[in-house]
N, C-alpha and C positions, 0 to 999 in steps of 0.2 A: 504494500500500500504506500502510495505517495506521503510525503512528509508534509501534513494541512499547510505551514505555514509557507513552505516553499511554495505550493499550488497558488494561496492565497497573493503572495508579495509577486509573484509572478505574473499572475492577473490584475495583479493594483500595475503595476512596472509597467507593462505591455499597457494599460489603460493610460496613461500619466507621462508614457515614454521617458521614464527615467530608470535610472541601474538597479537592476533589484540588489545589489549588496547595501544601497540605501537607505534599503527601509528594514527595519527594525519590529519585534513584537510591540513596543512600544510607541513605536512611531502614532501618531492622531493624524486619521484619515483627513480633517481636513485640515491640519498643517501640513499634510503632504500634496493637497492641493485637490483633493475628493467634493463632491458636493454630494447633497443628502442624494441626488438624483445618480450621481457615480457610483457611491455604495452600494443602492439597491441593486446597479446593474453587475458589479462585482460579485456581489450576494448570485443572483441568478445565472451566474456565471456559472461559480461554484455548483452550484445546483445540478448544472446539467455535467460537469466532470465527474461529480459523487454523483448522480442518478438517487438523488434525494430531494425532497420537497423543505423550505423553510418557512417555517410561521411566522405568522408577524412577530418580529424580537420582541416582548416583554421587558426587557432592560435596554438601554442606549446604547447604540456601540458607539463608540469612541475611538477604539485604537484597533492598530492590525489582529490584538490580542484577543480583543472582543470577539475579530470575527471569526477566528481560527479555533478559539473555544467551543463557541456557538455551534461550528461544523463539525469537532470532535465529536458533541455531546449528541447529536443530531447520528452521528454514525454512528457513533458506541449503542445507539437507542436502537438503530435499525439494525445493528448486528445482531443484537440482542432480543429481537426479535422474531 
């Protein structure tokens, strides 16, 4: 299985056109230059590399962190399934 965060900062980098060793778990989407409208398409991004559905977040995401968690828990849920 791919490494979420690599997938993730790989699809912000390619969206953003900048180096993915720039961005960070911690890095904030939009100090990286994200709008609420980038994320989402990030998020659906994701989606269809995991062949997973995400719900509306319940918490804010804020950082790369958030969103790489959020995908974890999302797959850990459907493994376990």
């Amino acid at each position: 299985m791919n490494n979420t965060f690599e997938v993730v900062s790989k699809l912000i980098a390619n969206k953003l056109e900048i180096d993915q060793q720039s961005i960070t778990r911690q890095s904030k989407l939009i100090e990286l230059g994200l709008d609420s409208l980038d994320i989402f398409d990030i998020i659906f991004q994701a989606e269809d590399q995991y062949g997973i559905k995400v719900p509306n977040p319940s918490e804010e995401i804020v950082t790369v962190d958030d969103v790489v968690k959020m995908l974890d828990e999302l797959l850990a849920a459907g493994a376990s399934a």
